[in-house]
Biopython code that builds the backbone (N, CA, C, O; Angstrom):
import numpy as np
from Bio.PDB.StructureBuilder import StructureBuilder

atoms = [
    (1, "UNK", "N", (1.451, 56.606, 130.104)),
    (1, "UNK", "CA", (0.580, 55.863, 130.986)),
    (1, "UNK", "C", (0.839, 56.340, 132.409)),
    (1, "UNK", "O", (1.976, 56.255, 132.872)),
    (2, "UNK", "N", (-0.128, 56.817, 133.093)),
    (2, "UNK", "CA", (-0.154, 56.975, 134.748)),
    (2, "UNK", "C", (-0.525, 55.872, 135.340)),
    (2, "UNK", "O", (-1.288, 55.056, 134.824)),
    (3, "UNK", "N", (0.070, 55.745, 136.655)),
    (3, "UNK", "CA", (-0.111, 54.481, 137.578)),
    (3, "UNK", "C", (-1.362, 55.247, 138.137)),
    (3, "UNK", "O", (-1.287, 56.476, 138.144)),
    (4, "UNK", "N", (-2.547, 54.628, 138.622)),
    (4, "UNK", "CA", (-3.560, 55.879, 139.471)),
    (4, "UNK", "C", (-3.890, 54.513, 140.871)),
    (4, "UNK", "O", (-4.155, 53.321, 140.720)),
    (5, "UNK", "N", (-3.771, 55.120, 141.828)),
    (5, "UNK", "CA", (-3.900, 54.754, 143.356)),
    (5, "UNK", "C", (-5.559, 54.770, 143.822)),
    (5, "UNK", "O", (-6.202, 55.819, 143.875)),
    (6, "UNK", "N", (-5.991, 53.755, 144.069)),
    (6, "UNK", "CA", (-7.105, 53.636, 144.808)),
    (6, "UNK", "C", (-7.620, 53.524, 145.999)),
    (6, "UNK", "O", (-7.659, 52.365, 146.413)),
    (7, "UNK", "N", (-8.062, 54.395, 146.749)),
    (7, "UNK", "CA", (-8.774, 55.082, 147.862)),
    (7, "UNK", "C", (-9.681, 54.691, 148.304)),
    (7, "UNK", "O", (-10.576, 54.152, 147.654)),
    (8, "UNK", "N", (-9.686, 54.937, 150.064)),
    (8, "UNK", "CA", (-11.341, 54.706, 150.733)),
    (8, "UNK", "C", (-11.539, 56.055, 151.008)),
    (8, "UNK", "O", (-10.934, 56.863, 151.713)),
    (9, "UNK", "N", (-12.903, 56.144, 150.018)),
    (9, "UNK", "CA", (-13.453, 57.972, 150.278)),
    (9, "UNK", "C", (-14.586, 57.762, 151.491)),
    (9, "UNK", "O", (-15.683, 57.425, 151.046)),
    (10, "UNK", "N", (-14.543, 57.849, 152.398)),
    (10, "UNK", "CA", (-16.138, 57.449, 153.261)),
    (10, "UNK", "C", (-16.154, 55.692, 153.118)),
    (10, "UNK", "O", (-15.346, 54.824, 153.447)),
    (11, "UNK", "N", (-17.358, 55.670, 152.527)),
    (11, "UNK", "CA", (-17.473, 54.361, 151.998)),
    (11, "UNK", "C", (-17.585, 53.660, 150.887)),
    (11, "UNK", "O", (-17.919, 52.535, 150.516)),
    (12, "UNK", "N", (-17.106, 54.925, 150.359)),
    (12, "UNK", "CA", (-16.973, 54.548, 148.656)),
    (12, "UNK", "C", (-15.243, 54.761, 148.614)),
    (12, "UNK", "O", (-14.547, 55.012, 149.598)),
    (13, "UNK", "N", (-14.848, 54.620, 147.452)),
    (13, "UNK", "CA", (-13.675, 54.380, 146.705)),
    (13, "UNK", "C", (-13.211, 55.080, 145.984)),
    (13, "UNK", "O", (-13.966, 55.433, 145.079)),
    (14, "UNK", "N", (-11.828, 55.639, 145.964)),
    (14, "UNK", "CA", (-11.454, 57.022, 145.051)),
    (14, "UNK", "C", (-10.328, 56.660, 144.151)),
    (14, "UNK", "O", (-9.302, 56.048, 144.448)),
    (15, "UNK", "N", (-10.663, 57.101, 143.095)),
    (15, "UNK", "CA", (-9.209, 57.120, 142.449)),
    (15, "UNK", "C", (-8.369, 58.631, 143.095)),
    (15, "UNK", "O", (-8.943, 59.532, 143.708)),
    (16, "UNK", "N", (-7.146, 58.589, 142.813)),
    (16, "UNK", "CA", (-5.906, 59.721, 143.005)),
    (16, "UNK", "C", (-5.448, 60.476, 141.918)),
    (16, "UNK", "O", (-4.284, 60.276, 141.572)),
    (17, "UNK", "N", (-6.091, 61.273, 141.327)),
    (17, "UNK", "CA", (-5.200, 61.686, 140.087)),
    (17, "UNK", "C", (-4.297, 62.448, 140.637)),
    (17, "UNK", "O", (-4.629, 63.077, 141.642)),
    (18, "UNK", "N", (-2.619, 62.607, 139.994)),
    (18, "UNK", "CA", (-1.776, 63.279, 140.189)),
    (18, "UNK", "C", (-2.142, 64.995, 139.494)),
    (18, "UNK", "O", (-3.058, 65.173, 138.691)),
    (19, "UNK", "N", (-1.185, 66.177, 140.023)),
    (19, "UNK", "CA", (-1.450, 67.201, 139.209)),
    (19, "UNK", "C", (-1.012, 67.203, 137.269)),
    (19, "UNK", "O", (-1.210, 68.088, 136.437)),
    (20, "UNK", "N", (-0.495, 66.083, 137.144)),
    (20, "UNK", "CA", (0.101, 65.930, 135.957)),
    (20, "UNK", "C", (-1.352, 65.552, 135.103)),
    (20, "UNK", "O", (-1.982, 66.420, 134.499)),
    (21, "UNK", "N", (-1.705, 64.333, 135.150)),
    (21, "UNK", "CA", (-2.869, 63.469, 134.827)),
    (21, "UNK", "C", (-3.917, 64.675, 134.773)),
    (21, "UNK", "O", (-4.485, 64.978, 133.724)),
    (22, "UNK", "N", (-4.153, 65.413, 136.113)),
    (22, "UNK", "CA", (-5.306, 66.385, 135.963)),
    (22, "UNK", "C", (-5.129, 67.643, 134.934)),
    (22, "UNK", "O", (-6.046, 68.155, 134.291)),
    (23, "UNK", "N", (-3.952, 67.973, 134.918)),
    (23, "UNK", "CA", (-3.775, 69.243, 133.514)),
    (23, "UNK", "C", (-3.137, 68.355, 132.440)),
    (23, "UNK", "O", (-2.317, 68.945, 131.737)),
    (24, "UNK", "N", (-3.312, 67.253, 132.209)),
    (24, "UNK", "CA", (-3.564, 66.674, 130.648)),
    (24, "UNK", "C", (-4.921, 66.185, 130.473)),
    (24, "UNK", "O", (-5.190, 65.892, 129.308)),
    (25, "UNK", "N", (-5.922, 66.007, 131.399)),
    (25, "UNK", "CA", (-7.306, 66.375, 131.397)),
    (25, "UNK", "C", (-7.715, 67.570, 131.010)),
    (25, "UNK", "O", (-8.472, 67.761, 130.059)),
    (26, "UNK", "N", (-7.221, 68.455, 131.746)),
    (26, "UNK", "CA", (-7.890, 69.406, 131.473)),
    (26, "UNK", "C", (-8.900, 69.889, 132.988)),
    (26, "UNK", "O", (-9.690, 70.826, 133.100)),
    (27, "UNK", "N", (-8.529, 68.941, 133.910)),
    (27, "UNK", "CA", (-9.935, 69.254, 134.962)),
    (27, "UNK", "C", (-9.327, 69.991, 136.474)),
    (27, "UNK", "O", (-8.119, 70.083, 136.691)),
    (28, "UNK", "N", (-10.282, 70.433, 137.348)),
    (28, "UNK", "CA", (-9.862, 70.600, 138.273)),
    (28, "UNK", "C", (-10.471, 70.006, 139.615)),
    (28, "UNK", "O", (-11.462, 69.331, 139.337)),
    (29, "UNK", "N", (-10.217, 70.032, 140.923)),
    (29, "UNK", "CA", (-11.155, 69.743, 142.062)),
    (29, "UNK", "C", (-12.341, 69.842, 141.573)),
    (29, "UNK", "O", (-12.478, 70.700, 140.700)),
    (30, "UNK", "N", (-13.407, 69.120, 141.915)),
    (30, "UNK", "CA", (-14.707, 69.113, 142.049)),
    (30, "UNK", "C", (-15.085, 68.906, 140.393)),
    (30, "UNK", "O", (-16.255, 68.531, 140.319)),
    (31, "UNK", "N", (-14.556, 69.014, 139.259)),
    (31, "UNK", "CA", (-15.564, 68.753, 138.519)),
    (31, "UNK", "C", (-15.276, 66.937, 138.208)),
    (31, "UNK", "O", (-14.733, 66.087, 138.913)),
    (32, "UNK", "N", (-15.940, 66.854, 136.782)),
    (32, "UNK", "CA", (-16.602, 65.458, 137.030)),
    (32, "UNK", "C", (-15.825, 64.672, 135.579)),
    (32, "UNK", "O", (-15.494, 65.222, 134.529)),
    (33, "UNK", "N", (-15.734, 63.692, 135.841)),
    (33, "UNK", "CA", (-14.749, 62.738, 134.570)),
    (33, "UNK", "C", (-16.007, 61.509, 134.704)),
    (33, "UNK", "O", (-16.738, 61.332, 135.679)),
    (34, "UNK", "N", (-15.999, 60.653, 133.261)),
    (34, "UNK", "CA", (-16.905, 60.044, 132.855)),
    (34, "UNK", "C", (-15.986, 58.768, 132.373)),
    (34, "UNK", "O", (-14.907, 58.832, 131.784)),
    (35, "UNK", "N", (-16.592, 57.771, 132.719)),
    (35, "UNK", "CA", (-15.888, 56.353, 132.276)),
    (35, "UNK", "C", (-16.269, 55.702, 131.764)),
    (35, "UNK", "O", (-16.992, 54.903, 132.359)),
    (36, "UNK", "N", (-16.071, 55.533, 130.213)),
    (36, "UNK", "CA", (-16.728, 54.456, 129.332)),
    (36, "UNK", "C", (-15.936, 53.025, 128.665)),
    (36, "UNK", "O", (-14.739, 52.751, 128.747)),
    (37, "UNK", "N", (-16.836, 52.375, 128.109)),
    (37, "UNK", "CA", (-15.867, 50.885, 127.996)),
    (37, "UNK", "C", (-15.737, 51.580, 126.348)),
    (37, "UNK", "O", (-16.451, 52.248, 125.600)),
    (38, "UNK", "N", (-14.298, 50.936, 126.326)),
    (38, "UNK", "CA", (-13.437, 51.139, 125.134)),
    (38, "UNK", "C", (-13.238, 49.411, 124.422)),
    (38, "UNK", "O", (-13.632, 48.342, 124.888)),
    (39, "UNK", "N", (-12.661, 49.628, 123.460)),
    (39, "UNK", "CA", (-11.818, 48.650, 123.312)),
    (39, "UNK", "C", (-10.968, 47.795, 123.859)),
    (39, "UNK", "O", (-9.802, 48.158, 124.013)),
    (40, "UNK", "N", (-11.291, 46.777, 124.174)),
    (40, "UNK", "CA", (-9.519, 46.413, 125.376)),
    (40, "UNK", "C", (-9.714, 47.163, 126.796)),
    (40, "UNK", "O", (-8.846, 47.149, 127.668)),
    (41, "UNK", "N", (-11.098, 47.892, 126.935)),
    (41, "UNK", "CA", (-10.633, 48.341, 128.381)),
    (41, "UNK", "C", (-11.645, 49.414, 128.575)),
    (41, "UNK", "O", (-12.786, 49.277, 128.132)),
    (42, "UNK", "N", (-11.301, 50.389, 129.166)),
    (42, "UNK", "CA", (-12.199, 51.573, 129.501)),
    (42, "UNK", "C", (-11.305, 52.958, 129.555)),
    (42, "UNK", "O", (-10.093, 53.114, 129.706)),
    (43, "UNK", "N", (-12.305, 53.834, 129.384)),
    (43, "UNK", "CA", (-11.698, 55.299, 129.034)),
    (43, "UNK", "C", (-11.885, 56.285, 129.775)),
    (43, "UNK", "O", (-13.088, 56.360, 130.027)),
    (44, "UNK", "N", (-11.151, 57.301, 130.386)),
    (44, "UNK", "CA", (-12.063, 58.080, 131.623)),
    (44, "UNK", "C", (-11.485, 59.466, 130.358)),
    (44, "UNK", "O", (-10.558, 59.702, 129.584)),
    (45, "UNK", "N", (-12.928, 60.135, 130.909)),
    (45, "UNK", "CA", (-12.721, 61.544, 129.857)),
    (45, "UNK", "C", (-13.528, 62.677, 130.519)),
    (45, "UNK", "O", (-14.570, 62.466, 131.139)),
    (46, "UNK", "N", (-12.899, 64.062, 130.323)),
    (46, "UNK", "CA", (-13.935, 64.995, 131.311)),
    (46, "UNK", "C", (-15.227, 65.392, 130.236)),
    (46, "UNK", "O", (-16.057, 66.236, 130.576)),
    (47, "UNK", "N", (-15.307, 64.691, 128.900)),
    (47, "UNK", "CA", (-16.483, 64.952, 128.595)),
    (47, "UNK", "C", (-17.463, 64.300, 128.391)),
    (47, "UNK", "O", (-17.197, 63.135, 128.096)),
    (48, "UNK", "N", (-18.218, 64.476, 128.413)),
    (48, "UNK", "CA", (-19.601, 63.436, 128.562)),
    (48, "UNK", "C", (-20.150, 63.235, 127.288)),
    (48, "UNK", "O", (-20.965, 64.022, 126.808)),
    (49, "UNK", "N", (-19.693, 62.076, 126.623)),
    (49, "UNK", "CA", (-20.268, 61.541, 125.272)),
    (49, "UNK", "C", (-21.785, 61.910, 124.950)),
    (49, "UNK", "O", (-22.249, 62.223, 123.854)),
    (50, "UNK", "N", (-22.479, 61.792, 126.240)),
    (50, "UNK", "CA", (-24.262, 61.929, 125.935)),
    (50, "UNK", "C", (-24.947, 63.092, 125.615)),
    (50, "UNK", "O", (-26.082, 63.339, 125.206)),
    (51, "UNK", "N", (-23.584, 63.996, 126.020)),
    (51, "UNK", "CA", (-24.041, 65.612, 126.114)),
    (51, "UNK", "C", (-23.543, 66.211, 124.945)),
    (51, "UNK", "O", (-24.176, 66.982, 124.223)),
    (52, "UNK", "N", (-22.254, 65.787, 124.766)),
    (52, "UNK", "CA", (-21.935, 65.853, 122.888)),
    (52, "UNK", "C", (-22.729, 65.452, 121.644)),
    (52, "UNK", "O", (-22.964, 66.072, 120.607)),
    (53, "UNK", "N", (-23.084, 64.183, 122.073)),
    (53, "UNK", "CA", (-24.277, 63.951, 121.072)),
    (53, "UNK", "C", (-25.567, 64.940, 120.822)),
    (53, "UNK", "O", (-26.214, 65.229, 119.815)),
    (54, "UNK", "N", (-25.665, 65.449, 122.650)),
    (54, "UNK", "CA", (-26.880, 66.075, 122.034)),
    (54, "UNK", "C", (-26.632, 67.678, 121.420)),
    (54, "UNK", "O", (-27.439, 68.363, 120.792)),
    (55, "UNK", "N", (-25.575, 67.932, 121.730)),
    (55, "UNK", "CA", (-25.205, 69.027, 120.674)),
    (55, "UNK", "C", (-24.706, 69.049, 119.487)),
    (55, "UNK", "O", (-24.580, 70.062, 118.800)),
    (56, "UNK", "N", (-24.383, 67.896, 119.171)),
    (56, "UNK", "CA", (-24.394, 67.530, 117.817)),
    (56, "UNK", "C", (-25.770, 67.474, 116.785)),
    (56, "UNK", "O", (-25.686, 67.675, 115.574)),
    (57, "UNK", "N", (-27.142, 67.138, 117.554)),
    (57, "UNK", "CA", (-27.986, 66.869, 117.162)),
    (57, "UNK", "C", (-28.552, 68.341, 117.050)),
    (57, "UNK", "O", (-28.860, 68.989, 116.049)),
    (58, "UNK", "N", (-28.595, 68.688, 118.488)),
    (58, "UNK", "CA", (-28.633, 70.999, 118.572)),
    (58, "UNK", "C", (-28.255, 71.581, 117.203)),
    (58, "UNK", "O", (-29.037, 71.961, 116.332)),
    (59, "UNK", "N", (-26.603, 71.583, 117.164)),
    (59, "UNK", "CA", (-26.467, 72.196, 116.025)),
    (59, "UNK", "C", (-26.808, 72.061, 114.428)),
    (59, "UNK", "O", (-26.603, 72.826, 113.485)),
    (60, "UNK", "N", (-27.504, 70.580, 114.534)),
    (60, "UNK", "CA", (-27.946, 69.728, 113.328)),
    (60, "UNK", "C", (-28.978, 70.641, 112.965)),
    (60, "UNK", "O", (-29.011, 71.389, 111.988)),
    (61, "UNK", "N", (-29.935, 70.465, 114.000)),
    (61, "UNK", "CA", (-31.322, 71.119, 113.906)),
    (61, "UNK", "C", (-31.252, 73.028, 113.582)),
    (61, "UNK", "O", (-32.006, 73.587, 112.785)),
    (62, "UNK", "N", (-30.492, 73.535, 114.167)),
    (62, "UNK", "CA", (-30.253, 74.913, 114.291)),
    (62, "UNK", "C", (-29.499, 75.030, 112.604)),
    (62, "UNK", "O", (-30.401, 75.576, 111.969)),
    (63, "UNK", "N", (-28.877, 74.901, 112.081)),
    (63, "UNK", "CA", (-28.659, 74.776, 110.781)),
    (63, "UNK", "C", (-29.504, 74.310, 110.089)),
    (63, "UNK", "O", (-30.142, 75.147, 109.451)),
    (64, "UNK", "N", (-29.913, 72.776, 109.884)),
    (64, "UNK", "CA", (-31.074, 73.088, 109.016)),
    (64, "UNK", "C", (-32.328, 73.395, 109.142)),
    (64, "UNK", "O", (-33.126, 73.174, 108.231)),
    (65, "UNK", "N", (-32.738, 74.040, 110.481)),
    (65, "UNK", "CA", (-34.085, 74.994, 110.386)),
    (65, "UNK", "C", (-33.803, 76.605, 111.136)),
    (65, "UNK", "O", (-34.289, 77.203, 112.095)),
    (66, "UNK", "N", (-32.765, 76.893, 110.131)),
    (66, "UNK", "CA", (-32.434, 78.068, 110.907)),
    (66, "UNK", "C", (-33.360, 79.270, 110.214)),
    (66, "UNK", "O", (-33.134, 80.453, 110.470)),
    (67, "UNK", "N", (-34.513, 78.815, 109.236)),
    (67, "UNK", "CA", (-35.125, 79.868, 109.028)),
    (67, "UNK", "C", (-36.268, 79.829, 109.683)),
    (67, "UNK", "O", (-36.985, 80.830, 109.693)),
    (68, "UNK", "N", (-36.589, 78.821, 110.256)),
    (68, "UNK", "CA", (-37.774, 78.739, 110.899)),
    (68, "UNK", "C", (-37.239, 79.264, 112.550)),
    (68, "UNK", "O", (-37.865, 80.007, 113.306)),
    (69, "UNK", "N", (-36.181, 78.753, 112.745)),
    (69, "UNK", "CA", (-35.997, 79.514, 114.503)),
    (69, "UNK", "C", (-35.899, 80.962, 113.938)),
    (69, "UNK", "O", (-36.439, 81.569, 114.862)),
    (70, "UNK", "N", (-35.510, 82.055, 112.883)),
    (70, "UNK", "CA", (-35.315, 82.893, 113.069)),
    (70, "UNK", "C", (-36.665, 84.273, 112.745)),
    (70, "UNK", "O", (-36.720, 85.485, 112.950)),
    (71, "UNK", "N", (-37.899, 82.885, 111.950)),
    (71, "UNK", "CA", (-38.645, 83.473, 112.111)),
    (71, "UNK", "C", (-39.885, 83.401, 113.915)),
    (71, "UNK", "O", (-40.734, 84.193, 114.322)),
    (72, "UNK", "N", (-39.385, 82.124, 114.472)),
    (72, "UNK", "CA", (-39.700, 82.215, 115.707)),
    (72, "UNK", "C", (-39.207, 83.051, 116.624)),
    (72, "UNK", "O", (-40.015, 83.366, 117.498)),
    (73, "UNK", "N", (-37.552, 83.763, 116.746)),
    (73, "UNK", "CA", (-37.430, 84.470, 117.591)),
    (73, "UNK", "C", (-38.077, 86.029, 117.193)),
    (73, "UNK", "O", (-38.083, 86.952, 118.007)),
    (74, "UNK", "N", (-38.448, 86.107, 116.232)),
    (74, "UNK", "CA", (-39.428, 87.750, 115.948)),
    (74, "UNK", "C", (-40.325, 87.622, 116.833)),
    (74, "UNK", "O", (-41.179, 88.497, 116.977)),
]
sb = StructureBuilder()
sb.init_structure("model")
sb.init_model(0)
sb.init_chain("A")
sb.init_seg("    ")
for serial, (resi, resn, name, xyz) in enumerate(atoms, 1):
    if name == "N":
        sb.init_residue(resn, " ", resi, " ")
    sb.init_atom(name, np.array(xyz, "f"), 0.0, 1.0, " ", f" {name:<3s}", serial, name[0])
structure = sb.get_structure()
């Protein structure tokens, strides 16, 4: 568990991630972490659930009509 420190950015509000917290993310400056309600609480993650889904659904489609995209890319 990390303690995380809260900030006045301008006029909005920042969290602090340490360099520890950020390379067990995985992230760096400037990109973007997503916060969803969990169980008991909420979850911050650098990937975006909405965008997974839709590649889940991508690769759904691309497998089972992969004869029809491959007669579309001719």
């Amino acid at each position: 568990m990390a303690k995380l420190k809260i900030t006045t950015v301008g006029a909005s509000a920042g969290i602090i991630l340490n360099k520890e917290v950020m390379a067990r993310l995985g992230v760096k400056k400037g990109d973007s972490l997503f916060l969803t309600e969990a169980p008991g609480g909420f979850r911050v993650t650098p990937y975006d659930p909405d965008f997974e889904r839709q590649m889940t659904l991508a690769e759904e489609i691309m497998h089972d009509d992969r004869d029809i995209l491959k007669a579309l890319s001719k």
